[in-house]
N, C-alpha and C positions, 0 to 999 in steps of 0.2 A: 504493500500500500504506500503511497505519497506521504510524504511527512507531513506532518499538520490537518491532514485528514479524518475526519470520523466518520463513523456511517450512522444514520438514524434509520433505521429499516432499508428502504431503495435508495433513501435522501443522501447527499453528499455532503460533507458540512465542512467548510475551512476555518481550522481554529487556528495554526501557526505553530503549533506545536505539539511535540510526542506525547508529553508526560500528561496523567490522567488531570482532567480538567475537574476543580471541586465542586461537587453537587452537593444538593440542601432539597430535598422533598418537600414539597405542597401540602401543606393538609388541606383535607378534602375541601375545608371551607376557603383554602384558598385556590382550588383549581376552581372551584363551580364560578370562583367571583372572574378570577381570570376568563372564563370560560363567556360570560356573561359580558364582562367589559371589551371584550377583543368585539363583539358585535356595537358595543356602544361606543364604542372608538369610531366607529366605520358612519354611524349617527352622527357624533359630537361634532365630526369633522366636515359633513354634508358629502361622503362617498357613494357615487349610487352602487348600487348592489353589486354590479361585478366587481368594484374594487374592494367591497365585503366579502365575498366570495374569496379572491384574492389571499385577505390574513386568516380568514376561516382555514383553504385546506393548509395552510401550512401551521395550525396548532400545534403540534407534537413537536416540530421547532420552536415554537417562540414558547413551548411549555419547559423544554432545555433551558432556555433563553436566561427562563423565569428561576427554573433549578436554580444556573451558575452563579446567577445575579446573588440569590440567597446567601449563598454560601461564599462570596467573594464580600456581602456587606454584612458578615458576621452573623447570621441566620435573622435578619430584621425580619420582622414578619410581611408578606405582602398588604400593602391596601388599595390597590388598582389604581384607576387615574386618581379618585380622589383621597391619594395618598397622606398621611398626616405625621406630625414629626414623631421619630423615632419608626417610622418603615417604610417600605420602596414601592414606587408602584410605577408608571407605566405612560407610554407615550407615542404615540406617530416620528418619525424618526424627521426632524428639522435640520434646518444648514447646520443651526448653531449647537447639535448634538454633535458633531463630528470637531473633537478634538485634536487638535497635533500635540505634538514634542514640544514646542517653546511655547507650549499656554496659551496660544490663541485658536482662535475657530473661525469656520466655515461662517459668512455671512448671508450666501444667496447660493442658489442652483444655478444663476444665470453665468453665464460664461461666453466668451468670443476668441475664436481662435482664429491666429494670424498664419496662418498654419495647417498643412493637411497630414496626414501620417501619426505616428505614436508621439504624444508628449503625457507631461501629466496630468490628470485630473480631480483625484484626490490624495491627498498628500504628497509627498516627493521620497526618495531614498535619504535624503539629508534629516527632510522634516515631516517622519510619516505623521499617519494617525496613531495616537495615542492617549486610555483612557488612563484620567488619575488612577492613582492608589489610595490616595489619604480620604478618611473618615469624612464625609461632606461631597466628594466632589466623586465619588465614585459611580459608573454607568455601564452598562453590558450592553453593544447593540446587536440586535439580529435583523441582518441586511438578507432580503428573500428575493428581491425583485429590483432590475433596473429601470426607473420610468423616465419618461421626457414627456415636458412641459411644453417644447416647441411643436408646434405643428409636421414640422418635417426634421426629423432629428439630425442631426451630421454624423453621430458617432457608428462607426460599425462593427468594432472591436473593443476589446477590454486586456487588459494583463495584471493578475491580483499577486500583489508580493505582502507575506502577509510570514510574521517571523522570522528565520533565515530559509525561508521557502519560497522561490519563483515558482511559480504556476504556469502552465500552457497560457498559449495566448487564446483567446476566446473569440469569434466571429459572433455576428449578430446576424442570423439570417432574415429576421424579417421581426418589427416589433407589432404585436396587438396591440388593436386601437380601442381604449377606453373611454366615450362620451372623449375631452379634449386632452386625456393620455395618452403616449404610446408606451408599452408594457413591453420586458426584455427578458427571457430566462437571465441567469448567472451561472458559469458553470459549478458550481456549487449554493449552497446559504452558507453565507461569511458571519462569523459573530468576534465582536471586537469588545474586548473584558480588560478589564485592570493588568494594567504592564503590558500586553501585548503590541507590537511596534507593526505598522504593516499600508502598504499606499495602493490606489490602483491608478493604471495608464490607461489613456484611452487610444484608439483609433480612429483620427478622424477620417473620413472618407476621402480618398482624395482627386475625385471628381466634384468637391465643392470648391466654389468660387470663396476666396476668401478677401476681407473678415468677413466671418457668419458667426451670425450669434446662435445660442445654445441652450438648455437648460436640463441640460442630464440630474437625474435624484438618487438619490437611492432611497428604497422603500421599504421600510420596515419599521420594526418596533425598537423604542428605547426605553431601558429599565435603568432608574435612575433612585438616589436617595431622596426622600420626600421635601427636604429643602431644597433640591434643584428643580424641581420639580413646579414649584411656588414660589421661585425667586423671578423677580420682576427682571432681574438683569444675569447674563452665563455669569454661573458660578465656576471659575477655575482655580486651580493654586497660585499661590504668590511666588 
């Protein structure tokens, strides 16, 4: 098997690394809520139904998601979106969930590339993505799905470097169209936890006339501790 790989039944899942990843079990009353708020997320946010569809079949991921999250915030108990202080609950996956290495973040999806071929898209090898450690700032993402916001996307490729693991490079053969999304497999779900260091590159097409603008996303859930959650402004370290 690839290093950094796990398997959840048929599902492929890129964590970045060998060693066994720590798990924290649900109790029941916290899968039924999870179970319950993955539907209300899809509400909260005004998603029509296929993008509920969408985080529906991939539960048994974002139920891992939910595991590691536990167990990497010292087993806080879940409280779903509306999470409260002292446990973690949950989120649609925004720019400014995507942390780097020097403490700053993602502002926007939106993007223009001067440029056709492989460059970067989220993070870099100098300054990957990277989620805190310390007590307060800490977040688990589980990335399921590549979307685009743009009507006609540029990108046609991917390449996930994700711990000291390069991954194949990925083509995009065709994206589904959601009402004004277009929707992208990944070739794995990517989940991004506390210390893990890791970036992806794009490919932009290069029969596009450049500058073209962009708006590539990733789509997925963020499990985060309940003051980040409820903070008016990104909480990062100092």
């Amino acid at each position: 098997m690839v290093e950094g790989i796990t398997t959840l039944g048929e599902k492929r899942i890129i964590v970045g690394q060998i060693k066994e990843l720590k798990r924290t079990g649900l109790t029941s009353e916290e899968e039924t809520l999870l179970e319950k708020e993955l539907s209300e997320l899809a509400r909260v946010y005004k998603l029509e139904q296929d993008m509920s569809r969408l985080l529906l079949e991939d539960l048994d991921v974002i139920k891992l998601g939910a595991q590691i999250a536990k167990g990497v915030m010292d087993e806080k108990p879940f409280g779903g979106v509306y999470a409260t202080e002292g446990q973690f609950g949950f989120r649609l996956i925004i720019p400014q969930s995507i942390i780097f290495k020097d403490k700053t973040y993602l502002t926007t999806w939106k993007k223009t590339y001067t440029s056709t071929g492989w460059q970067n898209l989220f993070g870099t090898s100098t300054n990957p993505i990277k989620m805190p450690t310390q007590e307060g700032y800490r977040r688990v993402l589980v990335i399921t799905k590549l979307v685009n916001h743009h009507p006609v996307p540029k990108l046609d490729g991917i390449k996930i470097h994700m711990g000291r693991t390069e991954y194949n490079t990925y083509f995009i053969n065709q994206y589904a169209k959601f009402s004004e999304l277009k929707v992208a497999e990944l070739p794995g779900y990517i989940l991004f936890y506390p210390g893990v260091e890791g970036y992806i590159r794009g490919h932009v097409d290069e029969g596009v006339a450049t500058p073209a603008n962009d708006e590539p996303a990733l789509f997925g859930v963020e499990f985060a501790e309940a003051e980040i959650l409820r903070s008016e402004s990104v909480l990062v370290p100092s």
